[in-house]
PDB file of N, CA, C and O in Angstrom, chain B, residues numbered from 101:
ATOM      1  N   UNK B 101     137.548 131.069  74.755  1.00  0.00           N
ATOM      2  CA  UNK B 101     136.754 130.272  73.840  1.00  0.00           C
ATOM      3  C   UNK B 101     136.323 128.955  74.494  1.00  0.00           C
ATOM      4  O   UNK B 101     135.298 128.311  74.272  1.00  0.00           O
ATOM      5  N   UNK B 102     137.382 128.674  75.399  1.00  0.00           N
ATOM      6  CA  UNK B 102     136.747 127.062  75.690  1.00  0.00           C
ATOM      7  C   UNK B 102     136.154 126.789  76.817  1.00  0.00           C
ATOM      8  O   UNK B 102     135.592 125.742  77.139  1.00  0.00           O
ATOM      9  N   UNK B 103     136.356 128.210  77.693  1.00  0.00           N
ATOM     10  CA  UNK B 103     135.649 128.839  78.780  1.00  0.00           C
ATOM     11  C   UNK B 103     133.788 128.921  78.381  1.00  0.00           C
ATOM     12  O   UNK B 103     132.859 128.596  79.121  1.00  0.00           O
ATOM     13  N   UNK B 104     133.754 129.239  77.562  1.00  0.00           N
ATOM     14  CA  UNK B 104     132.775 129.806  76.947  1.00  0.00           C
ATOM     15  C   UNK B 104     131.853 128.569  76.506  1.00  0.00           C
ATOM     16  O   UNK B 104     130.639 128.381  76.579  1.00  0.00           O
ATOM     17  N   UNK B 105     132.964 127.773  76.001  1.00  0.00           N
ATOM     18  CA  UNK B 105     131.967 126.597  75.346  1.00  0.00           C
ATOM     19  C   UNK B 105     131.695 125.600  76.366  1.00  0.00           C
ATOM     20  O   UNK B 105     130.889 124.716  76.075  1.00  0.00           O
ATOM     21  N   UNK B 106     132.095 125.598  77.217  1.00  0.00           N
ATOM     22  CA  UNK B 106     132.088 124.826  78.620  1.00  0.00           C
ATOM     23  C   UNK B 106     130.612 125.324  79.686  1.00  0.00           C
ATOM     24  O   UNK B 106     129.766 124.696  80.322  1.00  0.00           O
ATOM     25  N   UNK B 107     130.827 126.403  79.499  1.00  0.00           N
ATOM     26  CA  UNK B 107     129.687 127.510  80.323  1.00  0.00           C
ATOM     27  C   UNK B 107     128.109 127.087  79.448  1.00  0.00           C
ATOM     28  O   UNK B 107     127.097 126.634  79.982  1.00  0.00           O
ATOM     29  N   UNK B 108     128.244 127.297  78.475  1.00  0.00           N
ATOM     30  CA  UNK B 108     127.111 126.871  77.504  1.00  0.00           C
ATOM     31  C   UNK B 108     126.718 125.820  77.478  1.00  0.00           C
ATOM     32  O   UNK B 108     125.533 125.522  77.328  1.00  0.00           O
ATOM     33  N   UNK B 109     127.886 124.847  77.656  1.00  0.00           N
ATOM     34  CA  UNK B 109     127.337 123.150  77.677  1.00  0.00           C
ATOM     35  C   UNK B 109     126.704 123.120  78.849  1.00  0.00           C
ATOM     36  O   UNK B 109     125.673 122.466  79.004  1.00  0.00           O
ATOM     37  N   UNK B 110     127.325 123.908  79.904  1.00  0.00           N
ATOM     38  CA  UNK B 110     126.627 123.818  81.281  1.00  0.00           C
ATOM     39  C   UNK B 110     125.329 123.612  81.691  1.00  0.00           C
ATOM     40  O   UNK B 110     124.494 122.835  82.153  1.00  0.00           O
ATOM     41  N   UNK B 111     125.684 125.091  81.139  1.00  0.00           N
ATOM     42  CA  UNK B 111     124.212 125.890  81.239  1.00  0.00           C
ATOM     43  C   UNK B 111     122.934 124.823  79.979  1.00  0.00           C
ATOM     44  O   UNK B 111     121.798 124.703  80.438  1.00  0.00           O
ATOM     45  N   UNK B 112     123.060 124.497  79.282  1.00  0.00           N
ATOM     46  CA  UNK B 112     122.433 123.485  78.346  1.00  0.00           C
ATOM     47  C   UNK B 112     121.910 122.590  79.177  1.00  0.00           C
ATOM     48  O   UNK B 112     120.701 122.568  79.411  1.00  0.00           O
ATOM     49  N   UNK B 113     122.792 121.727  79.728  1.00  0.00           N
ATOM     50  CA  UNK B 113     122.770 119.918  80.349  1.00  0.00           C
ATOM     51  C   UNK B 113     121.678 120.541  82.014  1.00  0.00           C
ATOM     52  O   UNK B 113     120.588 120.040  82.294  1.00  0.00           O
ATOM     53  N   UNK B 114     122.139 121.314  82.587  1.00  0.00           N
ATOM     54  CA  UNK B 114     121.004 122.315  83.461  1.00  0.00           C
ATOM     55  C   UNK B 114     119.911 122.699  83.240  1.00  0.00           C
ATOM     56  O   UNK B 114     118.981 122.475  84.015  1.00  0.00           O
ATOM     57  N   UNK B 115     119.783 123.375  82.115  1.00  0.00           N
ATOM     58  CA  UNK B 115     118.374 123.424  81.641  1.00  0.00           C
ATOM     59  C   UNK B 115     117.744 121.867  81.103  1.00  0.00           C
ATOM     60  O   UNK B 115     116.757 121.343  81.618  1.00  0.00           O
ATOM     61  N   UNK B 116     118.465 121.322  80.070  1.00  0.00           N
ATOM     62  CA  UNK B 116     117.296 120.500  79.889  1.00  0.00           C
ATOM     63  C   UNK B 116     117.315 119.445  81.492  1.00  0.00           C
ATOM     64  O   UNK B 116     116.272 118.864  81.790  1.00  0.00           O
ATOM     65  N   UNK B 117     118.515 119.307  82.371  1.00  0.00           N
ATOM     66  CA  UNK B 117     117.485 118.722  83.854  1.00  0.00           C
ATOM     67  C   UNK B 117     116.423 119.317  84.381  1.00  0.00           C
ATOM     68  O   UNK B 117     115.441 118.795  84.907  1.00  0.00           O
ATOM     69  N   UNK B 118     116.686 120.502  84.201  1.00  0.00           N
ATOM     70  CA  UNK B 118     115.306 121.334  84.774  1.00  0.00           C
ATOM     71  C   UNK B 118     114.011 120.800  83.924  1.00  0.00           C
ATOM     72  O   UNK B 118     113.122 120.564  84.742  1.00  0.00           O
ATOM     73  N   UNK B 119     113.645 120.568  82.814  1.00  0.00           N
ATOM     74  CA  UNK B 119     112.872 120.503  82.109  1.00  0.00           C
ATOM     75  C   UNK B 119     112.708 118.673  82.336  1.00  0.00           C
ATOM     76  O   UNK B 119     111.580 118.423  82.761  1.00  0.00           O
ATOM     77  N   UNK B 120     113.254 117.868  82.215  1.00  0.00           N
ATOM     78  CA  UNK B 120     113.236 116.927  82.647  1.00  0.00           C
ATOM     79  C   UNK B 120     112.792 116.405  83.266  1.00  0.00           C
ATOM     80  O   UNK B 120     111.940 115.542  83.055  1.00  0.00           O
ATOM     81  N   UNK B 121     113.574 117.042  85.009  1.00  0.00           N
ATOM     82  CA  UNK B 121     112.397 116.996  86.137  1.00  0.00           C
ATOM     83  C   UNK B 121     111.243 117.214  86.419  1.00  0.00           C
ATOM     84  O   UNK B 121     110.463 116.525  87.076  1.00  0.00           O
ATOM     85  N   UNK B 122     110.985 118.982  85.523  1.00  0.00           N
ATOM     86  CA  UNK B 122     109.309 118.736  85.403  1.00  0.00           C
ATOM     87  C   UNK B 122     108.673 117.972  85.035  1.00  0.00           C
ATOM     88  O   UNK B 122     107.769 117.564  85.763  1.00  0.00           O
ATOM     89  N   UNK B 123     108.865 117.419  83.701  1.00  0.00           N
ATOM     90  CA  UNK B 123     107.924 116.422  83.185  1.00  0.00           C
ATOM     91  C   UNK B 123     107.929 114.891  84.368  1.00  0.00           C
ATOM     92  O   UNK B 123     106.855 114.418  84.738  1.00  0.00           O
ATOM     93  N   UNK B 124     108.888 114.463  84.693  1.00  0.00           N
ATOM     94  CA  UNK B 124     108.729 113.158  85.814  1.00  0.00           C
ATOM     95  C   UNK B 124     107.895 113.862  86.835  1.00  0.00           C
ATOM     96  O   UNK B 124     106.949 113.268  87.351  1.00  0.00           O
ATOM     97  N   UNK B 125     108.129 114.842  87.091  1.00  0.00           N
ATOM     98  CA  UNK B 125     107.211 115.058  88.547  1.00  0.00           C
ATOM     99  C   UNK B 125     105.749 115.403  88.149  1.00  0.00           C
ATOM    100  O   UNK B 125     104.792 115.143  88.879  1.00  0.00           O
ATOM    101  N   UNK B 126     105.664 115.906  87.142  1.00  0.00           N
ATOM    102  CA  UNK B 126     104.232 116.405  86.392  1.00  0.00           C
ATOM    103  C   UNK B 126     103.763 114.468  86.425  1.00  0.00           C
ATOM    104  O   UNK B 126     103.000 113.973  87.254  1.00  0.00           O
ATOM    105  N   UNK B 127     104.379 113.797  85.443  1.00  0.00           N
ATOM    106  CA  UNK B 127     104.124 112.286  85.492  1.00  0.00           C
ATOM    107  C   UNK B 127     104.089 111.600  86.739  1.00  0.00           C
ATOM    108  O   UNK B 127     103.541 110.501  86.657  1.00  0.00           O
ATOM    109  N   UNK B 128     104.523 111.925  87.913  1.00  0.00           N
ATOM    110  CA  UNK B 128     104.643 111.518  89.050  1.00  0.00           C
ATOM    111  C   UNK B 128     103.076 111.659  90.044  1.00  0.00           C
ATOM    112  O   UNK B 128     102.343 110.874  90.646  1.00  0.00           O
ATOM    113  N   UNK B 129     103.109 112.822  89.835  1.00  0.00           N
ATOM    114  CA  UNK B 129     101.891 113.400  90.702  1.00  0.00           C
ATOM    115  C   UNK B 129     100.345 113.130  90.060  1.00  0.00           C
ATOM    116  O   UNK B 129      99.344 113.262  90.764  1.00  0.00           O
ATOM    117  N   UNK B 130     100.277 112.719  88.576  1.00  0.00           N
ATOM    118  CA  UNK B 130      99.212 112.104  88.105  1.00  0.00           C
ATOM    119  C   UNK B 130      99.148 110.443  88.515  1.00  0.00           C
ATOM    120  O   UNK B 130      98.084 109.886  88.788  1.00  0.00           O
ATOM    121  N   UNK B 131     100.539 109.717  88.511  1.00  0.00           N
ATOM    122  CA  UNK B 131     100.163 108.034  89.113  1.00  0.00           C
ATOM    123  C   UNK B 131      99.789 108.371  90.584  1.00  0.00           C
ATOM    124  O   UNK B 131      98.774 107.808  90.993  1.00  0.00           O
ATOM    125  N   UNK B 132     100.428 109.180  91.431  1.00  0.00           N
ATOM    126  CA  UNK B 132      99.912 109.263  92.975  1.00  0.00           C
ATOM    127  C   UNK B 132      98.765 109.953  92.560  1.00  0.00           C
ATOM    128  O   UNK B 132      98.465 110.447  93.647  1.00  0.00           O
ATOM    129  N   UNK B 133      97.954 110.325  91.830  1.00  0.00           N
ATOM    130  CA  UNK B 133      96.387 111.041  92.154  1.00  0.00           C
ATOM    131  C   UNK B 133      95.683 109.376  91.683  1.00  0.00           C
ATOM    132  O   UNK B 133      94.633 108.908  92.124  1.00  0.00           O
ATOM    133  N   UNK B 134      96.396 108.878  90.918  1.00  0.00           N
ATOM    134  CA  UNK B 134      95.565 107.410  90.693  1.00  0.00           C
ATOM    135  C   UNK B 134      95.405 106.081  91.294  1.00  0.00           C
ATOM    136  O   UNK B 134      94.539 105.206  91.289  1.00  0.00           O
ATOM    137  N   UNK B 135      97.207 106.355  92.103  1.00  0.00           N
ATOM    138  CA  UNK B 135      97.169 105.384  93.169  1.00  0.00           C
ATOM    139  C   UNK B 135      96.444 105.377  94.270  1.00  0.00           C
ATOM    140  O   UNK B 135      96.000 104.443  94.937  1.00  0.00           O
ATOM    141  N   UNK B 136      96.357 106.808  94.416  1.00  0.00           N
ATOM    142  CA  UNK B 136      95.481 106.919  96.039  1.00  0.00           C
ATOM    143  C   UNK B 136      93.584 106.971  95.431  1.00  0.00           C
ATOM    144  O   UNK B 136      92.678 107.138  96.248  1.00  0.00           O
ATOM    145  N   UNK B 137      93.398 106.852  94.389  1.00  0.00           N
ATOM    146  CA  UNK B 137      91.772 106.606  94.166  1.00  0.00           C
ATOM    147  C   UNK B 137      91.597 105.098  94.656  1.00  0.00           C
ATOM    148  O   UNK B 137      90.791 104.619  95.453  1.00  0.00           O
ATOM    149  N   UNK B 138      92.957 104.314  93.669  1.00  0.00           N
ATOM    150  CA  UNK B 138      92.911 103.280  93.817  1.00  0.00           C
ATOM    151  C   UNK B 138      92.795 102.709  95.256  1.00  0.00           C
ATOM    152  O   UNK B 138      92.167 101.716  95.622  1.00  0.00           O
ATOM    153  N   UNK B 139      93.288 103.272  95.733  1.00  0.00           N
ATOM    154  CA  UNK B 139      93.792 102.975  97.977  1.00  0.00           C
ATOM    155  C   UNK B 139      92.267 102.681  97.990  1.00  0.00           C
ATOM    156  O   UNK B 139      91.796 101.582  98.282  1.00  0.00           O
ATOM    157  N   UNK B 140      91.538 103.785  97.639  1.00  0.00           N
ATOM    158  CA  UNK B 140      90.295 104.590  98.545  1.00  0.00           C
ATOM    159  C   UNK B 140      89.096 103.215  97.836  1.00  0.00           C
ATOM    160  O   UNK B 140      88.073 102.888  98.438  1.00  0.00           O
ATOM    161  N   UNK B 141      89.436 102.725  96.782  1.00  0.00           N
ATOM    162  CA  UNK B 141      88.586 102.007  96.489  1.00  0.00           C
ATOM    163  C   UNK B 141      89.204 100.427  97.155  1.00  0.00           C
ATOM    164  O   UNK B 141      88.453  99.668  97.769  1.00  0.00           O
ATOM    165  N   UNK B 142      90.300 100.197  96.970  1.00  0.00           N
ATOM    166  CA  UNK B 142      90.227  99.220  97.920  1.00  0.00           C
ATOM    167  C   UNK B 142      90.168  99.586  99.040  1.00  0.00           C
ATOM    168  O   UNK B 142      89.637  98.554  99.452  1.00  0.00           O
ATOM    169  N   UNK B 143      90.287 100.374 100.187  1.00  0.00           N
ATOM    170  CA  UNK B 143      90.049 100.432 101.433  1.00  0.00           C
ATOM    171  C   UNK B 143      87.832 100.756 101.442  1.00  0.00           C
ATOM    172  O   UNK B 143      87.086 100.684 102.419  1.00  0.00           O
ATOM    173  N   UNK B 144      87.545 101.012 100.298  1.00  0.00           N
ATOM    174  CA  UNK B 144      85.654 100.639 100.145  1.00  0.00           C
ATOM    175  C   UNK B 144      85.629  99.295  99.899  1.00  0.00           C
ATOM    176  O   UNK B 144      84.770  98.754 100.594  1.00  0.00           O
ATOM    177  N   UNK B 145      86.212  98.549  99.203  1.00  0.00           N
ATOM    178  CA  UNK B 145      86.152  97.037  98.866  1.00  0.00           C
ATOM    179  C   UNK B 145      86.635  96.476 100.508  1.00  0.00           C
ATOM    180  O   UNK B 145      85.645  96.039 101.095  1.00  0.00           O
ATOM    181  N   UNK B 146      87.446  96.427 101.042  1.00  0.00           N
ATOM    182  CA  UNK B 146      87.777  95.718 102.556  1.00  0.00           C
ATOM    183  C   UNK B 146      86.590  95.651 103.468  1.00  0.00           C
ATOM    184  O   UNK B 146      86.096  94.683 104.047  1.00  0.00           O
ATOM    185  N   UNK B 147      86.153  97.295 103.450  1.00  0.00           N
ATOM    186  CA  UNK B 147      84.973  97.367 104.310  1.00  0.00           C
ATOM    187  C   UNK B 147      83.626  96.416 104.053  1.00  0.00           C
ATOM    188  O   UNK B 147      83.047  95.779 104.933  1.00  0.00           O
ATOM    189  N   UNK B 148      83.352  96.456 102.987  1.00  0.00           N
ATOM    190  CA  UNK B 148      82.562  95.928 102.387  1.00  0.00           C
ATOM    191  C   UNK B 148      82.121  94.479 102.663  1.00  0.00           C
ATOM    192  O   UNK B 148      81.044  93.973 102.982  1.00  0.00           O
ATOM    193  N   UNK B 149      83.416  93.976 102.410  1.00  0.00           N
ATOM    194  CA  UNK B 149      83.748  92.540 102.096  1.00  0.00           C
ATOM    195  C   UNK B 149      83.721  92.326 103.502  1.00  0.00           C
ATOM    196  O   UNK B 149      82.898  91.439 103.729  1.00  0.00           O
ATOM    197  N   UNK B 150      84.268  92.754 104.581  1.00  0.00           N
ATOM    198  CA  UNK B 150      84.751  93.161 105.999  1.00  0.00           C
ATOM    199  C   UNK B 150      83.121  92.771 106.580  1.00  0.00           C
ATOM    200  O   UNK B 150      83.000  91.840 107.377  1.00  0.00           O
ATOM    201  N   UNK B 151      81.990  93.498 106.149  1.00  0.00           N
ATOM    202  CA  UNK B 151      80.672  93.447 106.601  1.00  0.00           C
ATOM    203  C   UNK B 151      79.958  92.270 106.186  1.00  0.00           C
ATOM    204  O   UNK B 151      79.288  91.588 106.962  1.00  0.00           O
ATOM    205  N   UNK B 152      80.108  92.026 104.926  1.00  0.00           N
ATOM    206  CA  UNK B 152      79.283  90.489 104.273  1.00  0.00           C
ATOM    207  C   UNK B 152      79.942  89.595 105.117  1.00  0.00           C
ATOM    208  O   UNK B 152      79.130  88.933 105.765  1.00  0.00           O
ATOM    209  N   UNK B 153      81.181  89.310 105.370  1.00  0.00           N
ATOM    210  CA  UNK B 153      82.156  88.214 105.955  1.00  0.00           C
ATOM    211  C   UNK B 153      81.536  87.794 107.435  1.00  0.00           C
ATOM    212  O   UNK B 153      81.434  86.638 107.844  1.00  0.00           O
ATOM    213  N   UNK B 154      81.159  88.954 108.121  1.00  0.00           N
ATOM    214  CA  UNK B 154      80.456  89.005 109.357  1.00  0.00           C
ATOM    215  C   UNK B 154      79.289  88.715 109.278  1.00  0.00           C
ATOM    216  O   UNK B 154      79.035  87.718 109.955  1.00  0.00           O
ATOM    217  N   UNK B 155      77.956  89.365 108.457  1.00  0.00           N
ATOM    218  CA  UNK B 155      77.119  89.061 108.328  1.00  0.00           C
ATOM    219  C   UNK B 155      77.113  87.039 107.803  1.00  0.00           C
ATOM    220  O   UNK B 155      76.268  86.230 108.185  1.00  0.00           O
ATOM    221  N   UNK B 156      77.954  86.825 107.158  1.00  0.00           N
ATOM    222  CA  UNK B 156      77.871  85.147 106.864  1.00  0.00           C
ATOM    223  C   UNK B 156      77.702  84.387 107.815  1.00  0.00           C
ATOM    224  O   UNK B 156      77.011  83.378 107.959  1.00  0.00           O
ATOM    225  N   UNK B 157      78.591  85.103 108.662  1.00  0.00           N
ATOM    226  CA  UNK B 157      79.656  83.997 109.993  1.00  0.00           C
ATOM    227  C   UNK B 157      78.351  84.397 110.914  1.00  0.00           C
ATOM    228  O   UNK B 157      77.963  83.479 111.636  1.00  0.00           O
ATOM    229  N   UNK B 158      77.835  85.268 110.972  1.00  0.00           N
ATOM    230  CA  UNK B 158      76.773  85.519 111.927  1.00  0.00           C
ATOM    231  C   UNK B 158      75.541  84.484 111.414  1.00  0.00           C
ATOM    232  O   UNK B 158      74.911  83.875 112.277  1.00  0.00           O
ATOM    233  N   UNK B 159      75.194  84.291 109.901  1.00  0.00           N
ATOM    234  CA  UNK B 159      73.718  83.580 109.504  1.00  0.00           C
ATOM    235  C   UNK B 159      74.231  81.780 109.924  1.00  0.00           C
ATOM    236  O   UNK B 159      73.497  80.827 110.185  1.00  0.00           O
ATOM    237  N   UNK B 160      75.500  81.833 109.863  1.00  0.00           N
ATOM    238  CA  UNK B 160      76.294  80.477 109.765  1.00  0.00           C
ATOM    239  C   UNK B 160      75.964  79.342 111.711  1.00  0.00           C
ATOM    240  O   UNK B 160      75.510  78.353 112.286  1.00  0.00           O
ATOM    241  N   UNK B 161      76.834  80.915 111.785  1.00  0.00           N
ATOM    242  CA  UNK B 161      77.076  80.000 113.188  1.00  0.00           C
ATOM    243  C   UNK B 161      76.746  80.970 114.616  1.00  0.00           C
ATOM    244  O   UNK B 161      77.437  81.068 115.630  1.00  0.00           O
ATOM    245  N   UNK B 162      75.545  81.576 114.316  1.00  0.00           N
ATOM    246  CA  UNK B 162      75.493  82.510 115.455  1.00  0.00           C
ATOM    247  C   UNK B 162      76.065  84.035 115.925  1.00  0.00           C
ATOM    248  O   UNK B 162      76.801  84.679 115.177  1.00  0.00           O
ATOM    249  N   UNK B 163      75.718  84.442 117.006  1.00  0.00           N
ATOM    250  CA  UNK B 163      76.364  85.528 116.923  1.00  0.00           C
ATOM    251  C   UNK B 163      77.946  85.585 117.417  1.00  0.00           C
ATOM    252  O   UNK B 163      78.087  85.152 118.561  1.00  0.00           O
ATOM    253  N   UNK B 164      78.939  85.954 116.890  1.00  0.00           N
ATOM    254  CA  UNK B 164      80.349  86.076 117.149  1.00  0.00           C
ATOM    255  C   UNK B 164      80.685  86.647 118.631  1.00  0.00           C
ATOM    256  O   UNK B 164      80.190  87.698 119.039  1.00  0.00           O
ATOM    257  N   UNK B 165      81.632  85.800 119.445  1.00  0.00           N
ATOM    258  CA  UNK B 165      81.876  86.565 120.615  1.00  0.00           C
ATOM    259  C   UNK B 165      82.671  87.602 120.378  1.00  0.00           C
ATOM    260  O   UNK B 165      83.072  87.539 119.216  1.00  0.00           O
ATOM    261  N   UNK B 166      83.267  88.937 121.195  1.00  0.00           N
ATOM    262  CA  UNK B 166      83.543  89.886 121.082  1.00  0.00           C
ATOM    263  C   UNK B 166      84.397  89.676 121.659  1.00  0.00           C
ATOM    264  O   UNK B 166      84.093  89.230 122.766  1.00  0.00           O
ATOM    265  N   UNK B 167      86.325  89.843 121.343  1.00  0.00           N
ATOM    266  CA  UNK B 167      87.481  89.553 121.890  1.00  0.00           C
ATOM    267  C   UNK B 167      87.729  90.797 122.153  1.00  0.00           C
ATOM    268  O   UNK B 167      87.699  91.775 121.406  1.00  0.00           O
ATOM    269  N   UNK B 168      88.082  90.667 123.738  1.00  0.00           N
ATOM    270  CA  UNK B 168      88.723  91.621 124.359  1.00  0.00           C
ATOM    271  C   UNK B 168      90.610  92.022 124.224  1.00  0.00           C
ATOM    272  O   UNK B 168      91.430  92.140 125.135  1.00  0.00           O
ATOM    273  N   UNK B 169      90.804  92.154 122.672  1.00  0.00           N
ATOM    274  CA  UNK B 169      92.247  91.896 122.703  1.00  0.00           C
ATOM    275  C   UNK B 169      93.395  92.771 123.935  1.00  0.00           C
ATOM    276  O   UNK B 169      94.518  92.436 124.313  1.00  0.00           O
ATOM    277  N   UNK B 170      92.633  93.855 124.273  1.00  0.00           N
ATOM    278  CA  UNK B 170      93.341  94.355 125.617  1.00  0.00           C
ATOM    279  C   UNK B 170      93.695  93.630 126.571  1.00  0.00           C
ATOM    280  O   UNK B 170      94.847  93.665 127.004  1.00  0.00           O
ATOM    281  N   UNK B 171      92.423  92.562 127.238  1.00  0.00           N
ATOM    282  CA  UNK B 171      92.457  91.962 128.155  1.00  0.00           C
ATOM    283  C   UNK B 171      93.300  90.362 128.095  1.00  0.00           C
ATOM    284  O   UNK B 171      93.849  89.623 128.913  1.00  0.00           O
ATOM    285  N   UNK B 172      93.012  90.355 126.546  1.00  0.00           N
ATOM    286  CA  UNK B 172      94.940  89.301 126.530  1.00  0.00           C
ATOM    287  C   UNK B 172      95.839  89.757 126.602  1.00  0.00           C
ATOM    288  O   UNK B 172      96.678  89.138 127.255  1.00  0.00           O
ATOM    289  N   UNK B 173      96.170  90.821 126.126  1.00  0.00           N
ATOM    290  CA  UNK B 173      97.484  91.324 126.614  1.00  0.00           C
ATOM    291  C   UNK B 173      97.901  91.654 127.476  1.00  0.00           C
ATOM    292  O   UNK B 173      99.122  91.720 127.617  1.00  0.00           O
ATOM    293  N   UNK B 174      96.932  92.039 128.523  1.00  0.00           N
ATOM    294  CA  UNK B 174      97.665  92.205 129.764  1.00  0.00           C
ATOM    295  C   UNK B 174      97.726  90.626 130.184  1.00  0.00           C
ATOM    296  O   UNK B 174      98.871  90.222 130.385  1.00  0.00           O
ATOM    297  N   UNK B 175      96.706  89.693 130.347  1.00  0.00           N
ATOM    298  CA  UNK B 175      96.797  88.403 130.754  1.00  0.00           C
ATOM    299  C   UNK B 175      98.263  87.670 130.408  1.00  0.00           C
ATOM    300  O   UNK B 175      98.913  86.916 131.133  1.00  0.00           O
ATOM    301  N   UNK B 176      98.579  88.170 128.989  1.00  0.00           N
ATOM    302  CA  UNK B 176      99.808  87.377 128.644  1.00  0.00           C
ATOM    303  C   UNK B 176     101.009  88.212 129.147  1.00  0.00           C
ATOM    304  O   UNK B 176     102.089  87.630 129.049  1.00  0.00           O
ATOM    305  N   UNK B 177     101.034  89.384 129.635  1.00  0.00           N
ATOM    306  CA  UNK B 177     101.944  89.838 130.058  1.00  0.00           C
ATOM    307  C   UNK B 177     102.040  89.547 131.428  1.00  0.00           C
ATOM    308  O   UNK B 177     103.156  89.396 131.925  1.00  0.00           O
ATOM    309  N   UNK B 178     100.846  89.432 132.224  1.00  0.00           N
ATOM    310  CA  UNK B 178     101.173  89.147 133.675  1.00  0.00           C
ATOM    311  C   UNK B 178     101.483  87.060 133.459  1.00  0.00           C
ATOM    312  O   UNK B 178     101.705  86.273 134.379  1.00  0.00           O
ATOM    313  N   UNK B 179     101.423  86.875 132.595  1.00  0.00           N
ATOM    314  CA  UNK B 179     101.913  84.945 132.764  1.00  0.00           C
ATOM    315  C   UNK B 179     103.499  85.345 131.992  1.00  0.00           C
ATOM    316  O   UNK B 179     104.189  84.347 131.782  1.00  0.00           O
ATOM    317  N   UNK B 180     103.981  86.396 131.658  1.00  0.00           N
ATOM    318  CA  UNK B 180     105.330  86.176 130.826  1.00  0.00           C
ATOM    319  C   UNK B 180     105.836  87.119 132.464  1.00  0.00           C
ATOM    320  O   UNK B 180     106.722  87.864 132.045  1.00  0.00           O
ATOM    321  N   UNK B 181     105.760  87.267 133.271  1.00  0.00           N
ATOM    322  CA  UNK B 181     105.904  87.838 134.231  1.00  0.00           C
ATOM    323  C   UNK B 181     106.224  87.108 135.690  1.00  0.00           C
ATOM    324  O   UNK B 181     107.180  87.225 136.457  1.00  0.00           O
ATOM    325  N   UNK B 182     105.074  86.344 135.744  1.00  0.00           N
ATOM    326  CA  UNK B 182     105.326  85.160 136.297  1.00  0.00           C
ATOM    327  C   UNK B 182     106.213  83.907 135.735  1.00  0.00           C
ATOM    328  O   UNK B 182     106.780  83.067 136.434  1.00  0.00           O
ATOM    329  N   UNK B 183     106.200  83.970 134.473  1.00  0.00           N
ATOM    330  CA  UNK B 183     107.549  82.861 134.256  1.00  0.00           C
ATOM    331  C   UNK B 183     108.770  83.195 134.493  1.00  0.00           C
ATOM    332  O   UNK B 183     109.725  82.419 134.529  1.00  0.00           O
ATOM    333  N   UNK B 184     108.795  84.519 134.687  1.00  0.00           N
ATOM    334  CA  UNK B 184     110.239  84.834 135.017  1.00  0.00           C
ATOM    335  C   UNK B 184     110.226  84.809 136.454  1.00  0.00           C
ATOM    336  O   UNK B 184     111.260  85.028 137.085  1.00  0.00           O
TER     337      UNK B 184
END
């Protein structure tokens, strides 16, 4: 008998996790389909903003020089090279 009623509670508290979990993951996978619209529209807003920002700095003050960030890094690696 108490075998029995033990097995049932089991089996109960199991099922409704099962059922449980679906619904969070069902709820889960609709905020990630909304978060990542959201990404996609701010990563269109960066670009955007990314191009006017340039175009300003360009009507402002000319055309922008073009940094060779490769060519500092090696520069700063061959002077952290020589300090040692």
């Amino acid at each position: 008998m108490t075998r029995g009623v033990l097995v049932t509670g089991l089996l109960g508290a199991s099922l409704a996790l099962g059922i449980l979990t679906a619904i969070v993951q069902s709820h889960n996978r609709g905020e990630g389909a909304r978060l990542d619209a959201l990404r996609e529209d701010c990563l269109l807003l960066e670009a955007v903003h990314g191009a006017q920002r340039a175009t300003i700095l360009e009507a402002d003050h000319g055309p922008l020089p073009r940094v060779d960030l490769e060519a500092d890094a090696k520069k700063a690696g061959q002077r952290a090279r020589g300090a040692q």
